[in-house]
C-alpha positions in Angstrom: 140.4 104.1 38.2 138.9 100.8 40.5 140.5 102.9 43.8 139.1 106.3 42.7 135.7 104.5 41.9 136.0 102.7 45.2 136.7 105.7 47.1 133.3 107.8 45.5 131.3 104.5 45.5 131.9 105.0 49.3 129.9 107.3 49.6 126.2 107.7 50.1 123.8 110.2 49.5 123.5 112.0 52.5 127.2 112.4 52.8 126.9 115.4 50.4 124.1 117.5 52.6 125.5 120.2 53.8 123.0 120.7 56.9 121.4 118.5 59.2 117.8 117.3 59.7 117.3 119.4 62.4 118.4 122.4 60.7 116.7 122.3 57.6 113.3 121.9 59.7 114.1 124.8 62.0 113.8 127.0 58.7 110.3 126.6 58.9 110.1 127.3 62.6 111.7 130.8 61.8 109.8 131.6 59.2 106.4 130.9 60.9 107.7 133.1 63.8 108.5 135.6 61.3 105.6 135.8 58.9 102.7 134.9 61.9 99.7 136.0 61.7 100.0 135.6 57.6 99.5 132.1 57.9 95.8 131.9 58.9 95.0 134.6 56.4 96.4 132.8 53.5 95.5 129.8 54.2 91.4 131.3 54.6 91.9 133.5 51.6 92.9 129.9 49.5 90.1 127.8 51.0 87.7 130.5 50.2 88.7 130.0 46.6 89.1 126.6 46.6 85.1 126.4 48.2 84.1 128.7 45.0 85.5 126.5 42.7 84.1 123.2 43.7 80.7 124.6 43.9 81.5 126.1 40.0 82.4 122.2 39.6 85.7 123.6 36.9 83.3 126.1 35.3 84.1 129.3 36.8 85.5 131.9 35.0 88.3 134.1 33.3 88.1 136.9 36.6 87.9 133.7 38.9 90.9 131.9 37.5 92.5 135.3 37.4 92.4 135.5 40.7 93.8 132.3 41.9 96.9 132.7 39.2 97.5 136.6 41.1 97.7 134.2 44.4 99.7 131.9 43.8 102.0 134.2 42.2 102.4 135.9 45.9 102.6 132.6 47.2 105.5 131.9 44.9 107.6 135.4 45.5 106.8 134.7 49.4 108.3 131.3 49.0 111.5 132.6 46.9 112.2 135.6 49.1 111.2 134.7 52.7 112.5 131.0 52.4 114.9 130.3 49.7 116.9 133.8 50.2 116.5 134.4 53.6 116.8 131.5 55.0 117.8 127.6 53.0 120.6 129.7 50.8 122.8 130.4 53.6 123.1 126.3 54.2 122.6 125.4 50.8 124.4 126.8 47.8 122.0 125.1 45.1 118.9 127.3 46.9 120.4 130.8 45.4 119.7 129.2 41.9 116.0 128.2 43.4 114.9 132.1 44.4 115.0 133.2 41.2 113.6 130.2 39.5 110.8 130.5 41.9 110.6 134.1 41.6 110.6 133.3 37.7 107.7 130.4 38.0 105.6 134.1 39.8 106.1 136.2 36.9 104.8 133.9 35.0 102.0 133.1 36.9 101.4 137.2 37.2 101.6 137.1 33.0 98.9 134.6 32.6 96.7 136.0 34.8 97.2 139.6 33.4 96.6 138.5 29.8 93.8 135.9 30.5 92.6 133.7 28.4 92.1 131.0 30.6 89.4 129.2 33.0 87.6 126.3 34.6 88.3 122.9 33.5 85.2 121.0 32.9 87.3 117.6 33.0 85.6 115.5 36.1 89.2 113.5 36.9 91.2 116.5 36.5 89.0 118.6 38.6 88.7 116.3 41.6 92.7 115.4 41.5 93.6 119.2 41.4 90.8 119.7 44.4 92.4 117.2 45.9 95.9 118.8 46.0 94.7 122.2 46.8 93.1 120.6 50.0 96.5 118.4 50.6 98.8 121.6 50.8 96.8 123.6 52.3 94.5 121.3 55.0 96.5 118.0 55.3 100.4 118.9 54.5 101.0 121.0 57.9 99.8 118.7 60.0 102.8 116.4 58.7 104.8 118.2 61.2 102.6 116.9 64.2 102.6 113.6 62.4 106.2 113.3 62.9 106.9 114.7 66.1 107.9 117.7 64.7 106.6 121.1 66.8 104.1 122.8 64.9 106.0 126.0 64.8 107.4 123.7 61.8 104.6 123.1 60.0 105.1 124.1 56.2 102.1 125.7 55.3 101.3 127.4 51.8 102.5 130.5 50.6 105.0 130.5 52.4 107.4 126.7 52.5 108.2 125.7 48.9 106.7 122.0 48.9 102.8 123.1 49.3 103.2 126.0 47.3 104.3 123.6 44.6 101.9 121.2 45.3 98.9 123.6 45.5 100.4 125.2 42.5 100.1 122.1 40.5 96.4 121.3 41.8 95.4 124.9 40.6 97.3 124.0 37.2 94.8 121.1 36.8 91.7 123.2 37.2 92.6 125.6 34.3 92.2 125.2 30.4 93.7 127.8 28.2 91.2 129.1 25.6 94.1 130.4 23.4 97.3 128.7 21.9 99.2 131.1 24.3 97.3 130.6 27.0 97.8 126.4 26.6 101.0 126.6 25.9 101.7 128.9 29.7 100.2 126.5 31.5 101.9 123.8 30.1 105.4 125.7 31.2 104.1 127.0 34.5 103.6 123.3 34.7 106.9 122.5 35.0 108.7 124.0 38.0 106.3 122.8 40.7 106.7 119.7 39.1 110.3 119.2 39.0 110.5 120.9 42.7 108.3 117.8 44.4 111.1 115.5 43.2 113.9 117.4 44.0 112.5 118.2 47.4 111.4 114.3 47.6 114.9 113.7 46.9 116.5 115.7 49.6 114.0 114.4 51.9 114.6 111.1 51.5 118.2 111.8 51.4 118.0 113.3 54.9 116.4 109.9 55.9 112.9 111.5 56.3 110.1 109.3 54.9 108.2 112.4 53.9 109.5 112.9 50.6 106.1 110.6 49.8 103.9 113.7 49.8 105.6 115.6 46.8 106.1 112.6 45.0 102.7 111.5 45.0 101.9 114.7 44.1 104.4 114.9 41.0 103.2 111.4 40.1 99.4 112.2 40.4 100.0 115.7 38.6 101.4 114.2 35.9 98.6 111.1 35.0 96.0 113.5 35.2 97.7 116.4 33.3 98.9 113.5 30.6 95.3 111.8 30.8 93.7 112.1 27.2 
């Protein structure tokens, strides 16, 4: 038992990746080749939102919230086909059971915003963290590519990369309030997967030696004190 503990105890971390650093951010290169011009489009079409509901300071409406729910939805099935299938499960087995989880986390998104019952959140803390993620993932998180020395056909830009759709995801999440019982209790589950995603992607970031996995975890960390703040 000592030798066989010895001989996994050996091992670190990054021993079990199953791609390199360089390969894991050339992903995003080929996917911005492959879904350009989308990215400006998306990108103008979230801001545009995100401008409306600051102005509405969390009291927009049900059609308003509507909206942003039937968009991040597309951001979600754009992530789990054009990323996760296409491209990160051919290098990483665990990715096949992220498509349809992600593809899962849209439906759901689609269901709350078909049946409605939900809209602006009039809490001040809430609403300026969740403004505050919405402008991170889709302002502030593709110029960490730059940052790094990465080129910028490797930015990961929302709507498309996983880690700012989740983290614009949960910054949308914080804006909302359910009116019904089912509308609380979606947005408490549609809570989760963006959630758990920033620390698994946190973790294989800072498992590849990248000092990036910060940005999700902050995110999961400051998503989680406001959502929990009574």
């Amino acid at each position: 038992m000592s030798e066989w503990w010895s001989w996994f105890s050996s091992y670190r971390p990054s021993d079990f990746l199953m791609f390199s650093p360089r390969i894991y951010w050339r992903l995003f290169e080929s996917l911005n080749v492959q879904a350009w011009p989308a990215q400006p489009l998306i990108v103008g079409a979230a801001l545009a939102w995100t401008n409306w509901g600051a102005r509405q300071a969390g009291a927009f409406g049900a059609a308003t919230a509507r909206i942003a729910l039937f968009g991040s939805a597309c951001a979600w099935v754009a992530s789990a086909w054009l990323f996760f299938a296409q491209r990160y499960a051919p290098i990483n087995w665990a990715a096949a059971y992220a498509t349809p989880a992600f593809a899962l986390q849209a439906l759901g998104l689609l269901a709350l915003a078909a049946f409605g019952g939900v809209r602006g959140q009039g809490d001040p803390m809430r609403h300026r963290i969740g403004l505050a993620m919405l402008l991170w993932a889709l302002l502030a998180h593709p110029l960490l590519a730059g940052a790094t020395g990465r080129p910028w056909l490797q930015a990961e830009v929302f709507g498309l990369a996983p880690d700012p759709t989740a983290i614009g995801t949960l910054g949308l999440l914080l804006l909302l309030r359910g009116e019904t019982v089912a509308a609380r209790a979606g947005l408490r589950v549609l809570w989760l997967l963006p959630w758990l995603w920033c620390v698994i992607s946190a973790t294989t970031l800072w498992t590849m030696g990248s000092a990036l996995g910060w940005a999700p975890i902050v995110a999961a960390a400051l998503g989680l004190l406001a959502l929990t703040r009574r």
